[in-house]
C-alpha positions in Angstrom: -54.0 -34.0 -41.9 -54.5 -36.6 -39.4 -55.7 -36.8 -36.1 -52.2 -37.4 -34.7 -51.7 -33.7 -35.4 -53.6 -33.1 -31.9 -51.0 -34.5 -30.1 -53.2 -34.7 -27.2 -55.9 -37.3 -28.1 -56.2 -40.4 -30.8 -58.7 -39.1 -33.3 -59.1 -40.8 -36.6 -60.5 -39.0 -39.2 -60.2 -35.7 -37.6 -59.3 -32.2 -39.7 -57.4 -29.1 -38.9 -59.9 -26.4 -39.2 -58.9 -23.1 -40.3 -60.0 -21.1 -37.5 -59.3 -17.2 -37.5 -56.6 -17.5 -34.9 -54.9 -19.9 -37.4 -54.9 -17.2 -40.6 -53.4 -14.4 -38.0 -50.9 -16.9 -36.8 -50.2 -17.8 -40.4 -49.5 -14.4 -41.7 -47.9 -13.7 -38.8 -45.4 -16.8 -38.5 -44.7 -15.8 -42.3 -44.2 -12.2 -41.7 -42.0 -12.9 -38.9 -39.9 -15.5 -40.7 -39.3 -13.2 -43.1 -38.2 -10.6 -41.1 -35.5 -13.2 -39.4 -37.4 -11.9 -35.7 -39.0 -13.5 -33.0 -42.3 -13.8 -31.7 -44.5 -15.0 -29.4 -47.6 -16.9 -29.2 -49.6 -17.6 -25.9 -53.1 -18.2 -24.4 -54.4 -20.8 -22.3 -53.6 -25.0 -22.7 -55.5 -26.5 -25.3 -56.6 -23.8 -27.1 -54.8 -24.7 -30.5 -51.6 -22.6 -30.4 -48.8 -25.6 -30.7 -51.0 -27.4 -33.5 -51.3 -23.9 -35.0 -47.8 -23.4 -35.7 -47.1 -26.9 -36.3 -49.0 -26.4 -39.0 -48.1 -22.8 -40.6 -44.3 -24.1 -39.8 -44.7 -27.2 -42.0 -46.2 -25.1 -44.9 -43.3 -22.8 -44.8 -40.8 -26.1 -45.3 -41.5 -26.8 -48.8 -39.8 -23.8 -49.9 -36.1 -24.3 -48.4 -37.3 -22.8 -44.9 -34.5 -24.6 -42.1 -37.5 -25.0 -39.0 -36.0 -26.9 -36.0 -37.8 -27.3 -32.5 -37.6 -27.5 -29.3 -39.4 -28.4 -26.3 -39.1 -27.4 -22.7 -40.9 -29.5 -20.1 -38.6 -28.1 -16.8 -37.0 -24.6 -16.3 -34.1 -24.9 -18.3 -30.7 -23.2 -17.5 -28.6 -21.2 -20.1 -26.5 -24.8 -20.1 -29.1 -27.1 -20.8 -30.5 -24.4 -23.5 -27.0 -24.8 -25.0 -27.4 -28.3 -25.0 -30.7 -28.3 -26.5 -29.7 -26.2 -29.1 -26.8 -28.7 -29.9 -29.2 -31.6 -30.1 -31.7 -29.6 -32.3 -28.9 -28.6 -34.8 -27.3 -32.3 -35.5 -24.2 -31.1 -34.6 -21.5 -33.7 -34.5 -18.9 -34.9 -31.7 -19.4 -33.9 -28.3 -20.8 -30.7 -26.8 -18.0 -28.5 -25.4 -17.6 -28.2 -22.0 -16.8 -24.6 -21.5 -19.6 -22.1 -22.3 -17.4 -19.2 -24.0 -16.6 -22.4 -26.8 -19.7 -23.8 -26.9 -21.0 -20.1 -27.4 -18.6 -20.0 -30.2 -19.9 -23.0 -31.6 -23.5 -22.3 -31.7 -22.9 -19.4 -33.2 -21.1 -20.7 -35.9 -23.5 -23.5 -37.0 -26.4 -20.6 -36.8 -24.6 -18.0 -39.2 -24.2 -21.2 -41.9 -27.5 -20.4 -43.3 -31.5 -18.8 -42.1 -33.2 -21.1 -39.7 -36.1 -20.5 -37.8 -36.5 -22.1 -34.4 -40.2 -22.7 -32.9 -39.5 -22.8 -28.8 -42.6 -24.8 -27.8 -43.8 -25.1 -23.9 -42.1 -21.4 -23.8 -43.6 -21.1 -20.4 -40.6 -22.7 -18.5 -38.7 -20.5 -19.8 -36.6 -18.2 -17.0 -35.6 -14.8 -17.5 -31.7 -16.7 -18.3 -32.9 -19.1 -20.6 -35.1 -16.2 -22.7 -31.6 -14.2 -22.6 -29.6 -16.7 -24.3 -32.0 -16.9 -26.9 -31.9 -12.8 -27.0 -27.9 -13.4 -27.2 -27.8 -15.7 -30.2 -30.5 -13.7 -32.3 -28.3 -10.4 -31.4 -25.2 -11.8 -32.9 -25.1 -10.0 -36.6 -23.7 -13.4 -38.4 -27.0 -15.4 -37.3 -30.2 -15.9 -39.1 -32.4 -16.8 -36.9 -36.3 -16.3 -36.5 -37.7 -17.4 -33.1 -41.1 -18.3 -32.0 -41.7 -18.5 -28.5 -45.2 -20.9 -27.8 -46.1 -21.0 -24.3 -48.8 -20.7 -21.7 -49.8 -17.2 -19.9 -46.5 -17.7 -18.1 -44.6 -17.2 -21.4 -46.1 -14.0 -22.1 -45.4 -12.8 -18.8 -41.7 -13.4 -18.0 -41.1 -12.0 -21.5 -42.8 -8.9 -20.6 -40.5 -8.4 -17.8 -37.3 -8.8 -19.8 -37.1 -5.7 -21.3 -34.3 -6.4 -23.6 -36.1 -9.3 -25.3 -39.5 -7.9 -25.1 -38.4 -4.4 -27.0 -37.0 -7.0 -30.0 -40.3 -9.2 -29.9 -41.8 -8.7 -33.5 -45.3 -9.4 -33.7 -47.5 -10.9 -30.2 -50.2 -12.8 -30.7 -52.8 -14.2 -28.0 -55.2 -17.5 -27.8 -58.3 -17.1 -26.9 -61.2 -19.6 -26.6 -63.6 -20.3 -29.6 -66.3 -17.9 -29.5 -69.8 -19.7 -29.6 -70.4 -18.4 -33.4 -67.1 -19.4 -33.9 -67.4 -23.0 -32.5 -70.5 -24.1 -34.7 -68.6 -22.5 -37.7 -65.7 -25.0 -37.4 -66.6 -27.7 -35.1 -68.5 -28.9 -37.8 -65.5 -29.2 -40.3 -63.3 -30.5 -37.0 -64.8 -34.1 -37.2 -67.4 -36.2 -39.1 -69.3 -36.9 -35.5 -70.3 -33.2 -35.8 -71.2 -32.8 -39.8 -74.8 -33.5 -39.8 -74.8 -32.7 -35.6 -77.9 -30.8 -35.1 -76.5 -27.2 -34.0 -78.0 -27.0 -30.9 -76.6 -29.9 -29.8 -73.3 -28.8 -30.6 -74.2 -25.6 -28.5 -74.9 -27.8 -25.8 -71.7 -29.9 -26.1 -70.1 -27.0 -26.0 -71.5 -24.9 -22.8 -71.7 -28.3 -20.9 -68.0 -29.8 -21.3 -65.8 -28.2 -24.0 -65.9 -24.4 -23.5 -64.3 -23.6 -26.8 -61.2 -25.4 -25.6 -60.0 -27.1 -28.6 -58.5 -30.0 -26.7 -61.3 -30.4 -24.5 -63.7 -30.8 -27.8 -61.1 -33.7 -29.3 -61.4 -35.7 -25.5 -65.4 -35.4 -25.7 -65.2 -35.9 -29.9 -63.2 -39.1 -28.9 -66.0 -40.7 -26.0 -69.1 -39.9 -28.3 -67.5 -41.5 -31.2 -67.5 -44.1 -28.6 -70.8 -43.8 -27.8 -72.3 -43.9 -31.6 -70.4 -46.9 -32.0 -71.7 -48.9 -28.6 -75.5 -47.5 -29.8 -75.2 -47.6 -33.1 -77.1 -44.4 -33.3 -77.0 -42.5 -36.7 -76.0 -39.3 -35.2 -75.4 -37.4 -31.7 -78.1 -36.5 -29.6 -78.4 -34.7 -26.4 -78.6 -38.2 -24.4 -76.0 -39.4 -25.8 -73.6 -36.3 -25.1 -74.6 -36.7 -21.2 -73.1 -40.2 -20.7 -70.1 -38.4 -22.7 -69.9 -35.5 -19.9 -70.3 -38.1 -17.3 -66.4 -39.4 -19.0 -64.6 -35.5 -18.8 -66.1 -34.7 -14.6 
């Protein structure tokens, strides 16, 4: 898989890395898919949760699975999640102006056959906006799995919608890498770090990327950089500094 993956950085030759927060979100996504539920996935930004279920989602594909998705960047309404929704289903002609028909509608296009919707940047999501999506997943013609990806924020205006909360199938939480965990994987993550000496990676890590996933693709980005302007065979502890001095 390419670097493009991370979404958040240009990184050629960069890998996903099968961290353990990846399996659980894989057997979880799968398990939750297969119940037609929802769930939700959260933890702070950049640790891994979007390119996570990008990922699981895109395995599930091959085999018929209908994945659509959608991404919040304001607080939405219940309208503009109808019209959302509308976009993210190809439906054709014009959205209907009244909400009882474009209810109707929606509800129609979701019963024709299972889909699963991934609800990225879940965090702007109001208490309306999570209760239309509680709406269509109640209706019994639907066939709908939901998976709600979002910041601490997402976690904690679900929480205080009891409705949708009590029908929230499996939660799962992002942490950062541990340090065990970061020279497990870091090393797979990008050909800068495969021969890396490990305490330099420990030092990367305490210094400027914190187990942050994102943060370790910015500083994987300037000390490619910086191998390339020295033509140094590998990283070294000097060369990581005038990387830092790029991410304060």
């Amino acid at each position: 898989m390419t670097a493009a993956t991370y979404q958040y950085v240009d990184l050629p030759d960069a890998s996903v890395v099968t961290t353990r927060a990846l399996l659980t979100a894989r057997e979880n996504i799968t398990d939750t898919v297969a119940a037609r539920a929802m769930m939700c996935i959260h933890g702070g930004a950049g640790f891994g949760k979007t390119l996570a279920v990008n990922t699981c989602l895109r395995a599930l594909e091959p085999a018929g699975e209908d994945v659509r998705k959608i991404t919040f960047r304001a607080r939405p309404t219940a309208r503009a999640v109808r019209y959302e929704l509308f976009t993210a289903l190809d439906l054709a002609g014009e959205p209907p102006r009244h909400p009882s028909e474009f209810d109707r509608l929606l509800k129609t296009a979701l019963a024709e056959r299972p889909r699963t919707f991934l609800v990225d940047e879940a965090q702007w999501l109001n208490g309306e906006a999570f209760e239309y999506f509680r709406y269509l997943w109640d209706e019994p013609s639907t066939q709908l799995a939901i998976i709600f990806v979002g910041g601490a924020g997402c976690h904690t205006v679900l929480r205080r919608e009891p409705m949708l909360s009590s029908r929230v199938f499996i939660w799962q939480q992002f942490t950062r890498l541990t340090p065990a965990e970061v020279l497990e994987v870091i090393p797979l993550f990008h050909p800068v770090w495969a021969d890396a000496d490990p305490e330099d990676i420990t030092f990367a890590d305490s210094h400027a990327a914190h187990g942050n996933f994102r943060a370790w693709a910015q500083l994987t980005a300037h000390t490619r950089t910086a191998l390339a302007r020295t033509c140094r065979p590998r990283v070294d502890q000097e060369l990581l500094r005038w990387a830092f001095s790029r991410l304060a």
